[in-house]
C-alpha positions as CSV (number, residue, x, y, z in Angstrom):
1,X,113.1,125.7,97.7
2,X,110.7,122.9,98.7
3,X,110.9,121.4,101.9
4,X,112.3,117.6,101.9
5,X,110.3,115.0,103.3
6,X,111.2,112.6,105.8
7,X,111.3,108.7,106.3
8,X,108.1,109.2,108.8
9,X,106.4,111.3,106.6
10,X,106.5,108.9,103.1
11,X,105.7,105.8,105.7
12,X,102.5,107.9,106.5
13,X,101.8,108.8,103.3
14,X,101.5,106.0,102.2
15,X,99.7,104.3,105.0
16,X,97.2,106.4,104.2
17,X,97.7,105.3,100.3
18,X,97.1,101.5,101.7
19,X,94.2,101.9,103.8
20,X,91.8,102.2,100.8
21,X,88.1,100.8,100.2
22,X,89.3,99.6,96.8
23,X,91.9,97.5,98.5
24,X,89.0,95.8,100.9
25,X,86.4,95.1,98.2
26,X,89.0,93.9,95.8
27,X,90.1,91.3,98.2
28,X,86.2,90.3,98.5
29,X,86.9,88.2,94.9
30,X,89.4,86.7,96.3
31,X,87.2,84.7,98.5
32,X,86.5,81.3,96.6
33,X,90.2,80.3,96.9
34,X,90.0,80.4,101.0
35,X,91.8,81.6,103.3
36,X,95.5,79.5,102.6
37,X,95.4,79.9,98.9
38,X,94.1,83.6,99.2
39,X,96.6,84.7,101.4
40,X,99.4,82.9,99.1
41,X,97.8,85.0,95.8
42,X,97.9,88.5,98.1
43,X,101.3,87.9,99.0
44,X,103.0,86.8,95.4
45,X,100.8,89.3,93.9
46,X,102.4,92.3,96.0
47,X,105.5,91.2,96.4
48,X,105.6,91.2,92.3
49,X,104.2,94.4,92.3
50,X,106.0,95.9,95.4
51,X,109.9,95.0,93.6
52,X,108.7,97.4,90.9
53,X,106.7,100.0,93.3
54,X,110.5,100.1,95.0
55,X,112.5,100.2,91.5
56,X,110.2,102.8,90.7
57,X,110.5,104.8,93.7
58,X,114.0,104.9,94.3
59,X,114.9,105.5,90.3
60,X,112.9,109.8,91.3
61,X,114.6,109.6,94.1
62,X,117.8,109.7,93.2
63,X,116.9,111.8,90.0
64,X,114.9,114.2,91.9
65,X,112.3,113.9,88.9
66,X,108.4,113.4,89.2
67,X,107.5,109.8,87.6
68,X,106.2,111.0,84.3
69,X,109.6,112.8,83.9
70,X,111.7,109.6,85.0
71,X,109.9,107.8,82.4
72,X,111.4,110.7,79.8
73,X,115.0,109.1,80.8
74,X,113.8,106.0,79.0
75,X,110.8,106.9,76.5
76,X,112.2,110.5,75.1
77,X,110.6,113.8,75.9
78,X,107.4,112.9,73.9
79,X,107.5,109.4,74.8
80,X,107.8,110.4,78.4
81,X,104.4,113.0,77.3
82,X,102.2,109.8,76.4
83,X,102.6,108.2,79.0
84,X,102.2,111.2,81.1
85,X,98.5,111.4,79.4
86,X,97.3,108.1,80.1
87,X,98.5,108.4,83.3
88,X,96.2,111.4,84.3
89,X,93.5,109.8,82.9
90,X,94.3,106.9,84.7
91,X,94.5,109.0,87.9
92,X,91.4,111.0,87.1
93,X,89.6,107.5,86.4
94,X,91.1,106.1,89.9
95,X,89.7,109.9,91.7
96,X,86.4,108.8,90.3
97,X,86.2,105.7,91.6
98,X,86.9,106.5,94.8
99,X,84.9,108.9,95.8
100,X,82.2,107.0,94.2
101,X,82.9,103.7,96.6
102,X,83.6,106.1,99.4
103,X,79.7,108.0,99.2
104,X,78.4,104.8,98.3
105,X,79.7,103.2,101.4
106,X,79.2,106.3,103.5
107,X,75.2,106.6,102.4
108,X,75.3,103.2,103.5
109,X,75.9,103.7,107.3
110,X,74.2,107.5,107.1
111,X,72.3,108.8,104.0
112,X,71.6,112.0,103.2
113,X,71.7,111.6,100.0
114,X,74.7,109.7,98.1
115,X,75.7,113.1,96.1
116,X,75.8,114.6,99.3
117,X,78.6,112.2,100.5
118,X,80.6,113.0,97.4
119,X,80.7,116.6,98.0
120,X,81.6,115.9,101.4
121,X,84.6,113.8,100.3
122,X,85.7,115.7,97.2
123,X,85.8,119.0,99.4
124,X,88.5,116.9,102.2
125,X,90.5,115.8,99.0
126,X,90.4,119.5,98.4
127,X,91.7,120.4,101.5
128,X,94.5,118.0,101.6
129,X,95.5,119.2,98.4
130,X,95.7,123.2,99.0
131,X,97.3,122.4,102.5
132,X,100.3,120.3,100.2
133,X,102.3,117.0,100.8
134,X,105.0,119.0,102.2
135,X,103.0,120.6,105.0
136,X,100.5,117.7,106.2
137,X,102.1,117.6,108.8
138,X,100.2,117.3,112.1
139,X,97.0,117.2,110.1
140,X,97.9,114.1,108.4
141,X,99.7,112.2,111.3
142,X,96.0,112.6,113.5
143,X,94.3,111.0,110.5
144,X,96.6,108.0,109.9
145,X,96.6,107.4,113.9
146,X,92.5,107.3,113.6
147,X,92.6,105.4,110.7
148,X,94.7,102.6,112.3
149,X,93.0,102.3,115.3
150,X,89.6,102.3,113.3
151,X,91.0,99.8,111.2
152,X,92.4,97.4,114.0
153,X,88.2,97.8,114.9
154,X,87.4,96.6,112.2
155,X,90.0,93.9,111.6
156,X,89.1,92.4,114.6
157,X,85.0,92.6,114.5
158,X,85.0,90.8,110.7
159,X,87.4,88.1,112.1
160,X,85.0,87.8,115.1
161,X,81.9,87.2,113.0
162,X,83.0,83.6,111.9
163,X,80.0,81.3,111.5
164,X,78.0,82.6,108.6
165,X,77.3,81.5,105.3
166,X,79.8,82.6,102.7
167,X,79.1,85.3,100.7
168,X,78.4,84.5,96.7
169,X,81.5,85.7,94.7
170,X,82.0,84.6,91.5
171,X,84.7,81.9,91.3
172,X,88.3,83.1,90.4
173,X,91.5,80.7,89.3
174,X,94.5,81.4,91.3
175,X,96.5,83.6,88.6
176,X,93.2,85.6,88.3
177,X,93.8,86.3,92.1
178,X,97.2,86.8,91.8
179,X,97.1,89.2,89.0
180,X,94.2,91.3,91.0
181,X,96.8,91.5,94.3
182,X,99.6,92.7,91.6
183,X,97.6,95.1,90.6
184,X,97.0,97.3,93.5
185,X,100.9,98.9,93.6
186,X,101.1,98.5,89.8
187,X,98.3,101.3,89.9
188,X,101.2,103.6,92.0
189,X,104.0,103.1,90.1
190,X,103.3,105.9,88.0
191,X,103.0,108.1,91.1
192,X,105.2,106.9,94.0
193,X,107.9,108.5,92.5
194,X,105.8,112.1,92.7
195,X,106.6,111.9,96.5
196,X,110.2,110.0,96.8
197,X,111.7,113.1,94.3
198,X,111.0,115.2,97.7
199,X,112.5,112.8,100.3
200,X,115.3,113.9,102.3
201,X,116.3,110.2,102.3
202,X,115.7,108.6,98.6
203,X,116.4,105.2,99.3
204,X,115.2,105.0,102.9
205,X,112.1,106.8,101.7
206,X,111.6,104.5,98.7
207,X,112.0,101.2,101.0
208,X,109.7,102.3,104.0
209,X,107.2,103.7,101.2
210,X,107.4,100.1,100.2
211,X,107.2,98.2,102.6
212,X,104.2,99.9,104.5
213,X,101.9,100.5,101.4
214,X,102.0,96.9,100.7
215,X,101.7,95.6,104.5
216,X,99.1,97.5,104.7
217,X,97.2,96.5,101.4
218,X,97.8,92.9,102.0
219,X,95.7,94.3,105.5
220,X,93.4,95.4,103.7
221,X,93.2,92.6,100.7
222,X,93.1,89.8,104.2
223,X,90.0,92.4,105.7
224,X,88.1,92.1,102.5
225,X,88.4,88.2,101.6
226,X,87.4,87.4,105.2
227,X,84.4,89.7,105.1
228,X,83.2,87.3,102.4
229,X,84.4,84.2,103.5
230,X,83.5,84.7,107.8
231,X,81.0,87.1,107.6
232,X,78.9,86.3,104.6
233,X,79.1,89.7,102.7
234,X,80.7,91.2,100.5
235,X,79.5,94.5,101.8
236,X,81.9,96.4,104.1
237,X,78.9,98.8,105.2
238,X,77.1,95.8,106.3
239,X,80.1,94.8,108.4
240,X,80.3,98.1,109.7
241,X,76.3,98.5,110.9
242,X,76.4,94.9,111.8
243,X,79.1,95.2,114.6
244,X,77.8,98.6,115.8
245,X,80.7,101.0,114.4
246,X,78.2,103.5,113.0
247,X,80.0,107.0,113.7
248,X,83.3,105.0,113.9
249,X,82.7,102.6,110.5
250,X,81.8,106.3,108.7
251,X,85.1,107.8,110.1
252,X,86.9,104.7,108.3
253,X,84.9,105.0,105.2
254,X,85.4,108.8,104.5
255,X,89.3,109.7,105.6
256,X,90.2,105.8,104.3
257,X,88.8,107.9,100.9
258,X,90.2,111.0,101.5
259,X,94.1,110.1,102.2
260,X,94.0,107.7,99.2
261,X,92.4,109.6,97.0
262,X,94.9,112.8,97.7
263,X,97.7,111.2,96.2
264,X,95.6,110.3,93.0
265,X,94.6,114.0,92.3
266,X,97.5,115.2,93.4
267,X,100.1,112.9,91.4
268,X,97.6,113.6,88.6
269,X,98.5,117.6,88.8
270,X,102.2,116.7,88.5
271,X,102.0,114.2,85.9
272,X,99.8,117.1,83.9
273,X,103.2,119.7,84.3
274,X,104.7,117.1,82.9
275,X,102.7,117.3,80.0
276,X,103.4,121.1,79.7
277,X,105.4,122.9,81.8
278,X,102.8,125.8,81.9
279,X,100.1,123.7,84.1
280,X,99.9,124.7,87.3
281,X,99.8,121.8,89.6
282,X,97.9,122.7,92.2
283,X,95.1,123.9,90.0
284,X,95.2,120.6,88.0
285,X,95.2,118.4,90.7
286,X,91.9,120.7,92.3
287,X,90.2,120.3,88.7
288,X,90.7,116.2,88.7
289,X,89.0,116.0,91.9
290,X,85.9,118.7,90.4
291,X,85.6,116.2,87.1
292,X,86.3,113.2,89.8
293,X,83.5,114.2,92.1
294,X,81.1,114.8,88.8
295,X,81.6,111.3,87.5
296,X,81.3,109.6,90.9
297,X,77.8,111.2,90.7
298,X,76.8,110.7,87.5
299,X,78.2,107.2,86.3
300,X,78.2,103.6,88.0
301,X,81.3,102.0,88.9
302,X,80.7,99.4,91.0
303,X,83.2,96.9,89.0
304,X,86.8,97.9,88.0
305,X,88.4,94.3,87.5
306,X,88.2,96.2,83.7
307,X,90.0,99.3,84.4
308,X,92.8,97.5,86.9
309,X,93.8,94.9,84.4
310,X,94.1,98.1,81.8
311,X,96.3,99.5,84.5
312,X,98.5,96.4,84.7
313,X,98.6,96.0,80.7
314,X,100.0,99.6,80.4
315,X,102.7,100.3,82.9
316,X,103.7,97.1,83.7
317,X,105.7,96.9,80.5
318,X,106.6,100.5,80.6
319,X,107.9,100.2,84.2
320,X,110.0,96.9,82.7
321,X,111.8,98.8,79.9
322,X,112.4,101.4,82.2
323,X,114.6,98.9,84.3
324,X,116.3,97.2,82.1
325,X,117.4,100.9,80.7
326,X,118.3,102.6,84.1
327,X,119.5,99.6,86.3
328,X,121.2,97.6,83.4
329,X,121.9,99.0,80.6
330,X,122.0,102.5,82.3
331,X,121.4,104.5,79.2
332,X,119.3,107.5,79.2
333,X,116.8,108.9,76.2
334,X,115.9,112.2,77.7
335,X,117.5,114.5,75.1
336,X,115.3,113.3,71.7
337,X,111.4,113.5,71.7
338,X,110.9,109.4,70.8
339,X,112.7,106.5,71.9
340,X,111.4,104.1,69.3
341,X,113.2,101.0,69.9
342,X,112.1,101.7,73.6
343,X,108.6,102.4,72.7
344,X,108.7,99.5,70.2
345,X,109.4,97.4,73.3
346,X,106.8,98.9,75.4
347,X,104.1,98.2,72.5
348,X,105.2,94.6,72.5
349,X,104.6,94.1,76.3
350,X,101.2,95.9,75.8
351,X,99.9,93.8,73.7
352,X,101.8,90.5,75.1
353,X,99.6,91.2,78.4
354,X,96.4,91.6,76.9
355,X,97.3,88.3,75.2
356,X,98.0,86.6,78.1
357,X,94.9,87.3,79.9
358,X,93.1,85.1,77.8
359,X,95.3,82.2,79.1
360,X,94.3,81.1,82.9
361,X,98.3,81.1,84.0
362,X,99.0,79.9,87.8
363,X,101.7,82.7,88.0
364,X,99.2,85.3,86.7
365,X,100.0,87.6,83.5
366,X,102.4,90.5,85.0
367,X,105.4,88.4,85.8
368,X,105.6,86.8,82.4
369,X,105.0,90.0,80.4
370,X,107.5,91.9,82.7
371,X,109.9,88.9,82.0
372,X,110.1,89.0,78.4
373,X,109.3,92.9,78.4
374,X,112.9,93.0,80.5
375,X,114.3,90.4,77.8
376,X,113.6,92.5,74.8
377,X,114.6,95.4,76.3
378,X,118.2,94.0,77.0
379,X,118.1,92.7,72.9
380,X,117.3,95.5,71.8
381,X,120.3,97.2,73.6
382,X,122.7,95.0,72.6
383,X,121.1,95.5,69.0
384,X,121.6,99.5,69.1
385,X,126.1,98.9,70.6
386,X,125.9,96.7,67.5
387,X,125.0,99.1,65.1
């Protein structure tokens, strides 16, 4: 029987999650609005996202399923299989990414070579994988306790560094801003629920996930935009070097990579047994991080404003038909292999949001779409008692 996880343990897990070099250099763009109308775009844009990342959470938690087999409860058994697939490769593109910004950032401060680095940081992934969420433990605790002492450092040295020139970031409208902020625990909702299936606590697990992974992002979303705005870069190594925290700046750089990236490969591996029950998920979640750490190496990926908004398009709608069928209509789908109407829904919000980005909106294109996603899903409900 596995071992339940407690309230402390999801809260650190998920720290970790938050304390992410994606999350700094995404809150770089945000850096043309300032600092009053930044800060107002973070904080709508997570708490849109974070009533979701909870919905989401506490809907495994009580269920005791992984995410992709939540979503089954809504889409059907073959329903909940495509989504299952575009979330690994969502997860395997997310790996990628990561370890590509965390060598790039580590050659930065000490170079070897930049492959180098990603060896280095796909081998730790490795290792937090084999050791297993449910025996971190002290091991993961240490980390989380360096990394938030590392990251008050370097809180407080780019907040020091007021003076220079602003960096050059391309100018962003508000929604733009907003929509990049939602984004951030859109990307988990496929995954929290991969960890609050195995919490002693569901619903005090779901919450406390919650609420730390997205104080902690807006941290690290408030890091980034005042790197460009006080210290004149957009660069986080350059902050790093530039106050002195060599050894320490390369500490932040590889275990803010490592504890982030964990969950990606990890959630990836269950999401794959989701697929089919015969994949091991320890051995899928070790293979994501191989193919991660060959991409990081071999392709560019320097801007993923792209490959977040394709994020937000597809499981923003999918997690808005999934509560309007569990909290409302509470109706389940997971005995037939397509929910059509449901799908139908899904489709609709899909391509409503990659409408909707061609329209500058002030309150962004997630809320909207997840609006009238939640709208149709309620019709067509009402639609199906009336047949």
């Amino acid at each position: 029987m596995e071992r339940k996880t407690s309230v402390f343990e999801n809260g650190l897990i998920w720290f970790g999650a938050g304390v992410s070099l994606a999350e700094i250099l995404t809150g770089t763009y945000l850096a043309p609005l300032g600092m009053g109308r930044g800060l107002a775009a973070i904080l709508l844009g997570h708490l849109i996202g974070g009533v979701l990342f909870y919905l989401a959470a506490v809907i495994s938690g009580e269920t005791g399923k992984s995410s992709m087999d939540a979503v089954k409860m809504t889409y059907g058994q073959q329903g909940g299989r495509l989504f299952a697939l575009l979330n690994v490769i969502q997860l395997a593109g997310w790996t990628a990414i990561m370890i590509y910004d965390g060598s790039l950032s580590a050659a930065g401060i000490f170079n070897p070579g930049r492959w180098l680095w990603c060896v280095v940081i796909g081998g730790l992934i490795l290792v937090w994988i084999l050791v297993g969420i449910s025996s971190l433990g002290k091991l993961n605790t240490m980390a989380m306790a360096a990394l938030f002492l590392l990251s008050i450092m370097l809180c407080v040295t780019v907040t020091g560094q007021s003076g220079a020139s602003s960096a050059a970031v391309e100018s962003i409208s508000f929604g733009a801003a907003l929509e990049l902020s939602a984004s951030m625990p859109l990307s988990w909702l496929p995954c929290v629920g991969d960890y609050t299936r195995v919490a002693a606590e569901p619903k005090k697990a779901s919450l406390v996930s919650t609420l730390v992974y997205n104080a902690v992002s807006i941290w690290m979303f408030l890091i980034g935009m005042a790197a460009a705005i006080y210290a004149g870069t957009t660069d986080i190594t350059v902050i790093l070097l530039r106050a002195g925290l060599g050894a320490a700046g390369l500490l932040i750089v590889v275990f803010s990579t490592v504890t982030t990236t964990f969950l990606d490969a990890f959630s990836a591996g269950i999401s794959a047994r989701s697929i089919s029950e015969k994949t091991d998920e320890r051995k899928a979640a070790v293979l994501t991080t191989g193919i991660g750490m060959v991409c990081a190496i071999a392709f560019p990926m320097d801007d993923i404003t792209g490959f977040l908004y394709f994020i937000g398009s597809v499981f923003a709608p999918m997690a808005a038909v999934m509560i309007g069928t569990c909290y409302i209509r509470k109706t389940r789908s997971d005995e037939q292999a397509f929910d059509w109407p449901n799908l139908l829904v899904w489709l609709i919000g899909f391509v409503l949001y990659r409408l909707l980005m061609h329209t500058d909106l002030p309150c962004g294109y997630t809320l909207p779409d997840i609006l009238i996603t939640l709208a149709l899903t309620l019709l067509a409900g009402r639609k199906r008692k009336n047949v």
